[in-house]
Structures are given as structure tokens and as C-alpha cells.
C-alpha positions, 0 to 999 in steps of 0.5 A, spaced: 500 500 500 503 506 498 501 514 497 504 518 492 503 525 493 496 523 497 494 518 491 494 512 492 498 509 486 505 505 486 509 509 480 514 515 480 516 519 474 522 516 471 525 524 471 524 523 479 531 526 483 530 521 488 530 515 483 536 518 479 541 521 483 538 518 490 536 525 492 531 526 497 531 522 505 526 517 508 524 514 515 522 508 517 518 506 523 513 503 526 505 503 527 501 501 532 494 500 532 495 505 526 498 511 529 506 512 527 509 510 534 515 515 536 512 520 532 514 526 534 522 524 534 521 521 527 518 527 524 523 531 527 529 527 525 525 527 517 525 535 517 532 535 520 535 531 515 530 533 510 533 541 511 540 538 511 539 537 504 535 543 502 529 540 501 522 542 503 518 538 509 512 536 508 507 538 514 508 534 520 499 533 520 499 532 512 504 525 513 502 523 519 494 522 517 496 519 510 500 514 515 493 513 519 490 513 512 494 506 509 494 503 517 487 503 517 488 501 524 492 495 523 500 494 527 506 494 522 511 498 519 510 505 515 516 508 510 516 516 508 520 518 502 521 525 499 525 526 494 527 533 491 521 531 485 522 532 477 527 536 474 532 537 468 537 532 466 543 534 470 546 534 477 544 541 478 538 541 483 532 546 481 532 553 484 525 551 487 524 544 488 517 541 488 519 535 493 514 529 492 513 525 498 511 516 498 509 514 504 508 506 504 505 501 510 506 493 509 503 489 515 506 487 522 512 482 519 512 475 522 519 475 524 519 481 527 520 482 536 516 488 537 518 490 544 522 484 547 529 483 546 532 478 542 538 475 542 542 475 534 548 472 532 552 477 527 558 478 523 563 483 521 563 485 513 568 487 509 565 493 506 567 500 509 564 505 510 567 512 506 567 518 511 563 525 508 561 529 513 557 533 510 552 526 509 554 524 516 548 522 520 542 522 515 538 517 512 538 520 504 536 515 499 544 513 497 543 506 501 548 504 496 554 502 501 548 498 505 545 494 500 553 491 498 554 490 505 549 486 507 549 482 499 555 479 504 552 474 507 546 469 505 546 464 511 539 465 515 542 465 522 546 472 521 541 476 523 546 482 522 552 485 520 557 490 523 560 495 519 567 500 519 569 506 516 575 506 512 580 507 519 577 502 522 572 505 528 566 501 528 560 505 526 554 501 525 549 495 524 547 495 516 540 498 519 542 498 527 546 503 531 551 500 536 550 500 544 555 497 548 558 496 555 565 496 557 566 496 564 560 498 566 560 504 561 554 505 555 558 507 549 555 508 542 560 510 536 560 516 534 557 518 527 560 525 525 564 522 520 559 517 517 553 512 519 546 514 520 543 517 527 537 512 529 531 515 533 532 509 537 539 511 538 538 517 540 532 517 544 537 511 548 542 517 548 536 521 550 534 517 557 540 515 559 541 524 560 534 523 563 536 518 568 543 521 569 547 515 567 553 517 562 552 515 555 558 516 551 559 517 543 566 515 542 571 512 537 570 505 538 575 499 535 573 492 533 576 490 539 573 493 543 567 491 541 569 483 542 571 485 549 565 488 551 561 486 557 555 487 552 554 488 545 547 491 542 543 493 536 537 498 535 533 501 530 525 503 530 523 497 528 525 491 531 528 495 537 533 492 541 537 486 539 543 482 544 548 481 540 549 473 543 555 470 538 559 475 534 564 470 529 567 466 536 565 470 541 559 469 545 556 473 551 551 471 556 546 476 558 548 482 562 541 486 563 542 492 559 539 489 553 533 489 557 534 496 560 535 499 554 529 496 551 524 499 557 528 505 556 525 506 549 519 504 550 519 509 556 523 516 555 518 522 552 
């Protein structure tokens, strides 16, 4: 079921920025009951990334009941995509961007965990993650370095895939951030060079001040993630999952897998 600028129809213009140039940025989260869950934060990071590339943002209410509109009361997963709409041929962007905006909603999937943690098995790709800080942080539609990370691996049991910028920091999942707790201390990676900023991430990172725990965004290494007392991933739709098994190493649950679920769920 999608919408295309209000209309109900599944095609896009073959001069559209966003197909051609990947040009526009997107959201992905989830429905309950047909209302969008987190939606505050999830509009806000829309318009953050959205005037980060100069694009226009739709009305918060306009985006909002045509997500209502396709759920139809149903629990599932909604996506919004805005693109800098038709222009010429070129890479130069039109002065006055008309944006066109897609809001797509599919059913609650079988497999997903809602909002208890699971326990996954992961793995580290090879793909490297190329640093643009003007880029860094926001969900544009140029998920290129993603869909080639996670061609990395067809066996059912990896749940996930760890990715590195090109000095080796750890930077994410392929659609996760990364917590983890070393000696006691929550850390996340810092993402001023590359990676995207989740709302799940930051609504941890947001809790973690509301109860007064230190939540650090440092550089993070390989190793220390392999020797961290617990590793976690979190996006908005799947929630928190434990990393179990990274290659060799296994870990046994610490309770902050847990705890920062709640903390999701919980934080304003």
C-alpha cells in the first residue's frame, strides 16, 4: 500500500531526483494500532535531515494522517520518502524544488520482536564505510554502501552485520546503531564522520541524560567491541537486539539489553 503525493498509486516519474541521483531522505518506523509510534522524534529527525539537504518538509499533520490513512488501524511498519521531485537532466538541483513525498505501510512482519529483546548472532563485513561529513548522520536515499554490505552474507542465522569506516572505528549495524558496555560504561560510536543517527539511538542517548547515567559517543575499535561486557543493536523497528555470538565470541546476558529496551519504550 503506498501514497504518492496523497494518491494512492505505486509509480514515480522516471525524471524523479530521488530515483536518479538518490536525492531526497526517508524514515522508517513503526505503527501501532495505526498511529506512527515515536512520532514526534521521527518527524523531527525527517525535517532535520530533510533541511540538511535543502529540501522542503512536508507538514508534520499532512504525513502523519496519510500514515493513519494506509494503517487503517492495523500494527506494522510505515516508510516516508521525499525526494527533491522532477527536474532537468543534470546534477544541478532546481532553484525551487517541488519535493514529492511516498509514504508506504506493509503489515506487522512475522519475524519481527516488537518490544522484547532478542538475542542475534552477527558478523563483521568487509565493506567500509567512506567518511563525508557533510552526509554524516542522515538517512538520504544513497543506501548504496548498505545494500553491498549486507549482499555479504546469505546464511539465515546472521541476523546482522557490523560495519567500519575506512580507519577502522566501528560505526554501525547495516540498519542498527551500536550500544555497548565496557566496564560498566554505555558507549555508542560516534557518527560525525559517517553512519546514520537512529531515533532509537538517540532517544537511548536521550534517557540515559534523563536518568543521569553517562552515555558516551566515542571512537570505538573492533576490539573493543569483542571485549565488551555487552554488545547491542537498535533501530525503530525491531528495537533492541543482544548481540549473543559475534564470529567466536559469545556473551551471556548482562541486563542492559533489557534496560535499554524499557528505556525506549519509556523516555518522552
Amino acid at each position: 500500500m503506498s501514497l504518492v503525493d496523497g494518491v494512492p498509486v505505486d509509480c514515480l516519474s522516471v525524471r524523479d531526483r530521488g530515483l536518479a541521483y538518490g536525492d531526497g531522505v526517508f524514515r522508517t518506523l513503526r505503527v501501532r494500532g495505526g498511529q506512527p509510534l515515536w512520532w514526534q522524534d521521527h518527524y523531527a529527525k525527517l525535517e532535520h535531515d530533510a533541511v540538511a539537504l535543502n529540501l522542503p518538509c512536508p507538514q508534520a499533520t499532512v504525513l502523519q494522517d496519510e500514515i493513519e490513512r494506509l494503517a487503517a488501524g492495523q500494527d506494522g511498519v510505515a516508510k516516508l520518502i521525499l525526494t527533491r521531485g522532477c527536474g532537468p537532466r543534470g546534477y544541478a538541483p532546481p532553484p525551487q524544488p517541488q519535493v514529492t513525498r511516498l509514504v508506504t505501510f506493509d503489515p506487522w512482519p512475522a519475524d519481527s520482536v516488537g518490544q522484547c529483546v532478542a538475542d542475534i548472532s552477527v558478523r563483521w563485513c568487509d565493506l567500509r564505510l567512506g567518511r563525508q561529513p557533510r552526509l554524516a548522520g542522515i538517512k538520504h536515499l544513497n543506501r548504496l554502501e548498505n545494500v553491498l554490505a549486507r549482499a555479504e552474507w546469505q546464511d539465515p542465522a546472521i541476523r546482522e552485520g557490523l560495519l567500519c569506516d575506512d580507519t577502522n572505528a566501528v560505526i554501525s549495524g547495516v540498519t542498527s546503531n551500536l550500544f555497548i558496555v565496557s566496564e560498566g560504561v554505555l558507549q555508542t560510536p560516534d557518527l560525525s564522520q559517517c553512519g546514520v543517527a537512529g531515533v532509537a539511538r538517540s532517544r537511548i542517548l536521550r534517557a540515559a541524560r534523563e536518568r543521569g547515567i553517562d552515555a558516551e559517543v566515542a571512537r570505538i575499535l573492533p576490539d573493543t567491541v569483542m571485549h565488551a561486557d555487552e554488545v547491542m543493536l537498535c533501530n525503530s523497528v525491531q528495537g533492541i537486539w543482544r548481540v549473543a555470538t559475534l564470529e567466536d565470541k559469545n556473551w551471556s546476558p548482562g541486563g542492559w539489553s533489557e534496560t535499554l529496551n524499557g528505556w525506549l519504550y519509556e523516555v518522552d
